[in-house]
N, CA and C atoms as a LAMMPS dump frame, in Angstrom:
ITEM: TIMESTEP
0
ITEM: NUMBER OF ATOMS
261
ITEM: BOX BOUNDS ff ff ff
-5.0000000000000000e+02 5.0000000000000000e+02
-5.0000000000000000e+02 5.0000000000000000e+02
-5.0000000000000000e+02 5.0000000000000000e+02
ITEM: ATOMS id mol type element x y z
1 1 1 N -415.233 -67.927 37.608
2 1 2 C -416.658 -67.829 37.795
3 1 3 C -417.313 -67.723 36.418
4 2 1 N -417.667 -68.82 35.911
5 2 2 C -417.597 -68.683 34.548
6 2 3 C -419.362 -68.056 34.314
7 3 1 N -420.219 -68.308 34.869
8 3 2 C -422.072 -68.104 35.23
9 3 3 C -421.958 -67.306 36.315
10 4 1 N -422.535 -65.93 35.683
11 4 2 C -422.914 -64.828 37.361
12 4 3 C -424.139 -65.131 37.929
13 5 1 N -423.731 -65.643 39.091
14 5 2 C -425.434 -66.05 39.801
15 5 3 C -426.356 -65.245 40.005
16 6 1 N -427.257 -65.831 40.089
17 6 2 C -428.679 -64.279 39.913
18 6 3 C -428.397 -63.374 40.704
19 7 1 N -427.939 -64.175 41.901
20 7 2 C -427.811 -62.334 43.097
21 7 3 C -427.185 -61.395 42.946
22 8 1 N -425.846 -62.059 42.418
23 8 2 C -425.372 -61.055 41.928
24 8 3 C -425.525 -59.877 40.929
25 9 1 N -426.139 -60.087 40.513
26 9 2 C -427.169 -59.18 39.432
27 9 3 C -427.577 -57.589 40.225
28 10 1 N -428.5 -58.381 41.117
29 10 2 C -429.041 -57.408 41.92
30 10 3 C -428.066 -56.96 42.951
31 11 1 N -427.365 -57.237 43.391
32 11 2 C -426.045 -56.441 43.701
33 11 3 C -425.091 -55.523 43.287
34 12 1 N -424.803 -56.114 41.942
35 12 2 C -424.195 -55.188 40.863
36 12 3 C -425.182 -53.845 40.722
37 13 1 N -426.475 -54.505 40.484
38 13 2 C -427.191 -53.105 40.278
39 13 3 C -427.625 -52.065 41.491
40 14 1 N -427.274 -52.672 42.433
41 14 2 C -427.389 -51.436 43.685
42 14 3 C -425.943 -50.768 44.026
43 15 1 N -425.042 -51.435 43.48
44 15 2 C -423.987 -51.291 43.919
45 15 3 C -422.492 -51.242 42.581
46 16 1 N -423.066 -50.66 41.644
47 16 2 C -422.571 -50.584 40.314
48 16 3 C -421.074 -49.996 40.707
49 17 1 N -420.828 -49.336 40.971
50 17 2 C -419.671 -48.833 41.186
51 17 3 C -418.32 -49.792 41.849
52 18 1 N -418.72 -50.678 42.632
53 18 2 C -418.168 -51.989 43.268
54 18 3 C -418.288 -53.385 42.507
55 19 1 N -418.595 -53.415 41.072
56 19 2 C -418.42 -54.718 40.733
57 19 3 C -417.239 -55.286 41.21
58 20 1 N -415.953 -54.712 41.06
59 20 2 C -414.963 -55.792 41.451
60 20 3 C -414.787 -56.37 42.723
61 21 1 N -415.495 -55.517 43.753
62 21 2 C -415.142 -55.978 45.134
63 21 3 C -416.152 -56.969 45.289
64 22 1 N -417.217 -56.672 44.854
65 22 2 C -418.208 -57.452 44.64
66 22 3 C -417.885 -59.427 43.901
67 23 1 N -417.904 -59.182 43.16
68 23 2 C -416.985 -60.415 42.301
69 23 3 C -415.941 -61.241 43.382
70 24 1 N -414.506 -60.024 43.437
71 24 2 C -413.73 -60.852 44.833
72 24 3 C -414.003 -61.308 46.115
73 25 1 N -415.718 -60.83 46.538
74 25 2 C -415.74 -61.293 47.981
75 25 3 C -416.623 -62.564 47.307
76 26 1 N -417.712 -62.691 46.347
77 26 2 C -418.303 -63.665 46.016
78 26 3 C -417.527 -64.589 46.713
79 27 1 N -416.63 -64.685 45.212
80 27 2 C -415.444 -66.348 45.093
81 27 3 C -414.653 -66.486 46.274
82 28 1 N -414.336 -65.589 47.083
83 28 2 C -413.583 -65.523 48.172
84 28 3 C -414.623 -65.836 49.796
85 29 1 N -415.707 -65.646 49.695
86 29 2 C -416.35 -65.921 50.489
87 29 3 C -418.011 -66.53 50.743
88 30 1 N -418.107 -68.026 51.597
89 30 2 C -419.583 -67.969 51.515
90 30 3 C -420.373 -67.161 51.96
91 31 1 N -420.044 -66.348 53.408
92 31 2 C -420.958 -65.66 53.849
93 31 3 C -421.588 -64.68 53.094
94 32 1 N -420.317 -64.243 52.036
95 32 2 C -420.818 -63.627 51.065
96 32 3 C -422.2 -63.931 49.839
97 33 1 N -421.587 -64.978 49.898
98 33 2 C -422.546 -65.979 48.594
99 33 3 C -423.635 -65.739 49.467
100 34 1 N -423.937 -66.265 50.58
101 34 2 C -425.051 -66.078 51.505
102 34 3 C -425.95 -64.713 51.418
103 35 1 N -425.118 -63.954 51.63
104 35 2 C -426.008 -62.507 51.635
105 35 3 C -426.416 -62.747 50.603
106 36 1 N -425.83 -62.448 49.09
107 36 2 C -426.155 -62.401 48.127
108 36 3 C -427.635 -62.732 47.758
109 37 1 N -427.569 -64.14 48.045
110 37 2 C -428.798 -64.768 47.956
111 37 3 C -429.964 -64.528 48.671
112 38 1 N -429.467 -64.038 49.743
113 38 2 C -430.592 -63.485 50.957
114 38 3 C -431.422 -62.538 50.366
115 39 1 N -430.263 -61.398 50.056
116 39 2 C -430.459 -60.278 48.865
117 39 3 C -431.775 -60.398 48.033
118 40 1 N -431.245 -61.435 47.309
119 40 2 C -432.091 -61.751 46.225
120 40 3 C -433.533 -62.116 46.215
121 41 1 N -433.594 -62.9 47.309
122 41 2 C -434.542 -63.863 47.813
123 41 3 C -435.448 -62.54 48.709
124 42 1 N -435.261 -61.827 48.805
125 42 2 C -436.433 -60.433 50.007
126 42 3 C -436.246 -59.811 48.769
127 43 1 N -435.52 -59.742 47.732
128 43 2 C -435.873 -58.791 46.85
129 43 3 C -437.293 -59.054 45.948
130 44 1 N -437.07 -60.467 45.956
131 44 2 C -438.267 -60.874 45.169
132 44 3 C -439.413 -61.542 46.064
133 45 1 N -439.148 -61.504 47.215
134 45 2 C -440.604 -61.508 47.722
135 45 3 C -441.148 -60.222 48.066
136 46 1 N -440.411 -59.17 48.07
137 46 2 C -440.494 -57.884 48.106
138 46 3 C -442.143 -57.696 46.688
139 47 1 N -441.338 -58.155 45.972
140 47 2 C -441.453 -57.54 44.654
141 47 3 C -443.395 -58.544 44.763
142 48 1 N -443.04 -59.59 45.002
143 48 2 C -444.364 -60.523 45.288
144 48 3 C -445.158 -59.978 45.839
145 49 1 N -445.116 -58.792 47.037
146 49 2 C -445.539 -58.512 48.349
147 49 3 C -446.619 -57.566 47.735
148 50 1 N -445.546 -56.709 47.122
149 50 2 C -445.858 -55.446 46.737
150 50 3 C -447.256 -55.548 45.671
151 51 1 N -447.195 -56.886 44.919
152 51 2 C -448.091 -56.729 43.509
153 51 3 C -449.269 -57.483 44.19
154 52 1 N -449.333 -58.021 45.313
155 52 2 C -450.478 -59.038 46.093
156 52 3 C -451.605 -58.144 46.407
157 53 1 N -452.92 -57.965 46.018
158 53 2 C -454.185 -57.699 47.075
159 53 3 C -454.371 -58.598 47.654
160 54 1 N -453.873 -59.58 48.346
161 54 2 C -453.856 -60.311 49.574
162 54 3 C -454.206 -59.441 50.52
163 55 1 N -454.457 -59.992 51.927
164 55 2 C -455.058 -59.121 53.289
165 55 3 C -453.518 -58.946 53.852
166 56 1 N -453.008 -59.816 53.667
167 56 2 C -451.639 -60.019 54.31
168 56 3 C -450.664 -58.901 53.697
169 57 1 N -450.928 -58.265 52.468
170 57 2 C -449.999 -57.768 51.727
171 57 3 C -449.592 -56.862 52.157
172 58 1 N -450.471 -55.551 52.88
173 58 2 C -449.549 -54.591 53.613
174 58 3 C -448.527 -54.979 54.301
175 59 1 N -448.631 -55.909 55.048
176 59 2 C -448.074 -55.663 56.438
177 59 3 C -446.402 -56.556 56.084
178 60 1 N -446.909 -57.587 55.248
179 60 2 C -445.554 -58.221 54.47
180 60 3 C -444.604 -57.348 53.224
181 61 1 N -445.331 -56.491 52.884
182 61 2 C -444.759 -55.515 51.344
183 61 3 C -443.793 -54.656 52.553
184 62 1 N -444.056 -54.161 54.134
185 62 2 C -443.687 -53.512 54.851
186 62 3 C -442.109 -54.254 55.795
187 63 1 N -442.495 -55.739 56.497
188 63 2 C -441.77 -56.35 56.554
189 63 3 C -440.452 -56.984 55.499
190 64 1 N -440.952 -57.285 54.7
191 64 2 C -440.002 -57.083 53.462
192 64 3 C -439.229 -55.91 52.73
193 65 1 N -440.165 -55.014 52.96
194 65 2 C -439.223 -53.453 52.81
195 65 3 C -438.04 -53.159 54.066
196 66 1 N -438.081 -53.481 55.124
197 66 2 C -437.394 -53.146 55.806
198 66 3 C -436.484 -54.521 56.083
199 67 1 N -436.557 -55.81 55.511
200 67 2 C -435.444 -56.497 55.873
201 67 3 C -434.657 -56.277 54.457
202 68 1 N -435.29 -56.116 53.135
203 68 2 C -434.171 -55.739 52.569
204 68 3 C -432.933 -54.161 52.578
205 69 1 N -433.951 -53.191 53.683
206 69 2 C -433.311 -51.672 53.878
207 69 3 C -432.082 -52.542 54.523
208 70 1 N -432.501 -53.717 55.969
209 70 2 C -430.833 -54.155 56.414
210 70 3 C -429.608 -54.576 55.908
211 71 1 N -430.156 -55.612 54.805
212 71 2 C -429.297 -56.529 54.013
213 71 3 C -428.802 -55.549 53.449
214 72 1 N -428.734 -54.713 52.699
215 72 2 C -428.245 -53.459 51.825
216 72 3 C -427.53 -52.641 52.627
217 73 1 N -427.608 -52.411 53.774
218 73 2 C -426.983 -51.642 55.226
219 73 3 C -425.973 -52.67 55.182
220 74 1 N -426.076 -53.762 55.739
221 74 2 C -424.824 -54.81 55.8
222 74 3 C -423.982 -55.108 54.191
223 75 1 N -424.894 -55.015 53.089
224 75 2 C -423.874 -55.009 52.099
225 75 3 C -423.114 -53.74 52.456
226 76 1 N -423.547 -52.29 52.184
227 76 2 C -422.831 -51.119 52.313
228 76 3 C -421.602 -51.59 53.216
229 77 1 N -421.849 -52.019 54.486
230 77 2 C -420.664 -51.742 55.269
231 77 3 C -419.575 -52.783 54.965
232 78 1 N -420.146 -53.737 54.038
233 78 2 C -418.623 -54.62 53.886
234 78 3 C -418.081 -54.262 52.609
235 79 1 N -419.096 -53.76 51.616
236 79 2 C -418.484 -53.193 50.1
237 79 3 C -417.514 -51.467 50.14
238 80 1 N -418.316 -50.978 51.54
239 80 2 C -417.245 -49.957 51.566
240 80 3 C -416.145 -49.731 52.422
241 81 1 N -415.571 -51.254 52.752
242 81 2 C -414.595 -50.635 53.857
243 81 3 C -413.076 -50.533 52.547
244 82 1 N -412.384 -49.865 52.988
245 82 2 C -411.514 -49.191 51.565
246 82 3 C -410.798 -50.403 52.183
247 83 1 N -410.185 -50.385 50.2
248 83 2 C -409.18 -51.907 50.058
249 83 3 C -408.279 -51.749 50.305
250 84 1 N -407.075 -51.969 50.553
251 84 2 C -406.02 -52.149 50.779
252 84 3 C -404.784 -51.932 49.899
253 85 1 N -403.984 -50.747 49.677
254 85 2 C -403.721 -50.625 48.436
255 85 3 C -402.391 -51.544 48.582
256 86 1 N -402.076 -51.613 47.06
257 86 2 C -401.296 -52.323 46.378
258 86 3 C -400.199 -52.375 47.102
259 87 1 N -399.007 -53.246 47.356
260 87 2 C -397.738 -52.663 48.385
261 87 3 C -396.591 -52.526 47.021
């Protein structure tokens, strides 16, 4: 993986303690790659939501707060299921 893709960024940084599992499910999985990006993508419309006086902006800064609380719930439960030790 020679380029860390943006999501991963913001993964690493919620989840600093798990870079490596993080890293091995990347390359090892799309669904993974998927979240990632999902991740990324509500993080920064999050971030859009939040800085808008738009009319719309409450109610989306709110919707966006709570689909990224899930994605982060579903990262948690696949970054912490314990690995498998060494045989």
């Amino acid at each position: 993986m020679p380029i860390i893709e943006t999501g991963l960024f913001l993964v690493f940084e919620r989840f600093p303690d798990r870079k490596e599992a993080v890293k091995a499910l990347y390359r090892e999985s799309e669904d993974f790659q998927s979240l990632c990006e999902d991740y990324r993508q509500c993080a920064l419309a999050l971030r859009y939501w939040s800085r808008s006086s738009g009319e719309d902006a409450p109610a989306r800064t709110e919707e966006y707060t709570l689909l990224l609380q899930e994605l982060e719930e579903e990262l948690t439960k696949i970054l912490m299921v314990p690995e498998a030790p060494d045989p």
